[in-house]
Every structure is written in structure tokens, then in C-alpha cells.
N, C-alpha and C positions, 0 to 999 in steps of 0.2 A: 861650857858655853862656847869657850873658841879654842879650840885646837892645834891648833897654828895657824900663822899668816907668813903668806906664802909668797914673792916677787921674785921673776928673773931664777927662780929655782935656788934661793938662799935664804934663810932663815933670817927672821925679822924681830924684831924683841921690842919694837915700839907701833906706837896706832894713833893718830894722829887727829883730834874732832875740835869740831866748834863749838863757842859755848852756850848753842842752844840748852831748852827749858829740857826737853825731852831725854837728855843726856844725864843720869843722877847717877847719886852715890854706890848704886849696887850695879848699876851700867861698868863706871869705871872698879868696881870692886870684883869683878867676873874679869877684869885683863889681868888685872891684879896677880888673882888667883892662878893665871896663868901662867905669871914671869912677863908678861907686857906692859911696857910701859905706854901709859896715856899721854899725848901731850897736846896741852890746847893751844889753840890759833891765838894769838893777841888780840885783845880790846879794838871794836871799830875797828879792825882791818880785813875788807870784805874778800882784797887781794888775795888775804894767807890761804885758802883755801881755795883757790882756782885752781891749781894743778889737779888737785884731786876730783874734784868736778868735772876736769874737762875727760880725764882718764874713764872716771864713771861714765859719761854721757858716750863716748868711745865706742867701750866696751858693750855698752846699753844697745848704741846703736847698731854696730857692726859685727855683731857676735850674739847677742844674747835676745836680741828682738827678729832672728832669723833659726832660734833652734830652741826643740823642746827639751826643758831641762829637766831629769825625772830624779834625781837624785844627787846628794852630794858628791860622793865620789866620780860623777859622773860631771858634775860644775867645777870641782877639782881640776879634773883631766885635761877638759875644754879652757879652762883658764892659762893652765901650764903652758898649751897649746898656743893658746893665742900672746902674750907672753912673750914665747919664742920667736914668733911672728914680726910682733911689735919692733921686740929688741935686738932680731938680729937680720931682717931682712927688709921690712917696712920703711922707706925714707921719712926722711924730717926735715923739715924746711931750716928748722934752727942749723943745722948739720949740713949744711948743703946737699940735702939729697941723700945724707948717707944714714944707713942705722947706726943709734945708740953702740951695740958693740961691737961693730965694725967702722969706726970712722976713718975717714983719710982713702975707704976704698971709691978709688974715682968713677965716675959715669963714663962708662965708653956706648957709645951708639953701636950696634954690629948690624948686621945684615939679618935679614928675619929668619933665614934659615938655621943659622947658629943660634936659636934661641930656645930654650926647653922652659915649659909650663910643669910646674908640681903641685897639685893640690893638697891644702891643708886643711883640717878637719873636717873632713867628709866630704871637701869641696866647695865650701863656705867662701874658704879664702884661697886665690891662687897667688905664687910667686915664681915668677918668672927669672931667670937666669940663663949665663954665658954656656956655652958648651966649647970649650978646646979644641 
């Protein structure tokens, strides 16, 4: 059923759901099977489950509603992809502008000449950067 789960390119050993109807015993019995641990959101708290939501709707949006996906190892790939993206170039407002893992690196304004474009996955997403 699930084969790993994959974040940030490190092995994950938990999965995290709500306690909707749709969710039964042979649902969490296939993580199981896996070595994953299930963990459910609290009672009435509509909160616990907005990160996850908003990452979905994200990824929905700005990745997966712009490219045909034909196969697993191929939604694998693009996930890894985007990911990287996310977590090491991407700003956050919570972060002042900076990625996840890179924080503390500051905003410098430069001149447009010193600036190089790289495209990432096919050219979906560009990320721009300093050039020395």
C-alpha cells in the first residue's frame, strides 16, 4: 500500500489524519503493515490539521494542477523536486523571507545584472539568485 513517505528527502515513520468516517481500521492497518505510525488530530480541533491542508492545496496548486502526471515514480521525482524548492529556496513570510533551511540568510537587493534565473522542473518553477 504505502511504501514510504518521503519529506525534505528523510525518512518519515509517522502519518498523520483526521478522524473522519472514511478513515477505518484496514486504512490504518496498511501503515501499520508498513512500520508507520498513524496519529490522529484531537477531538473538535479544526486547527490540527491546517498545516497539512494548506501544503496540500500548495502543492495542488502550484505543481500538480500545471503538469501531467503519468506515473509514480515520476510524482516521486517532481515531489522531491518541489520539496527542494520549498525548503531551500522558496521564502516564508513566517521566516522573514527566508527558507526553511536556510534561515538567517539575509535579503540583499543587487543590481539586475547580477542576478541569474535557474529553472526547476522543466521550468514550472524559476528561482533566481546572486551571482559573485
Amino acid at each position: 500500500m504505502v511504501r514510504r513517505c518521503v519529506l525534505s528527502s528523510r525518512w518519515r515513520c509517522w502519518w498523520v489524519r483526521d478522524r473522519g468516517t472514511k478513515f477505518t481500521a484496514a486504512f490504518d492497518a496498511g501503515f501499520a503493515a508498513e512500520a508507520i505510525k498513524v496519529l490522529i488530530t484531537p477531538v473538535r480541533s479544526p486547527r490540527a490539521n491546517a498545516y497539512a491542508e494548506r501544503w496540500v492545496g500548495m502543492v495542488r496548486r502550484e505543481l500538480l494542477d500545471r503538469m501531467l502526471i503519468v506515473g509514480g515514480q515520476q510524482l516521486q521525482a517532481v515531489l522531491a523536486g518541489y520539496v527542494d524548492h520549498h525548503n531551500g529556496h522558496r521564502p516564508h513570510r513566517a521566516l522573514g523571507q527566508a527558507p526553511p533551511l536556510r534561515p538567517g540568510v539575509p535579503v540583499v537587493l543587487a543590481p539586475p545584472a547580477r542576478i541569474v534565473r535557474r529553472d526547476r522542473l522543466g521550468g514550472l518553477i524559476h528561482e533566481y539568485a546572486q551571482v559573485a
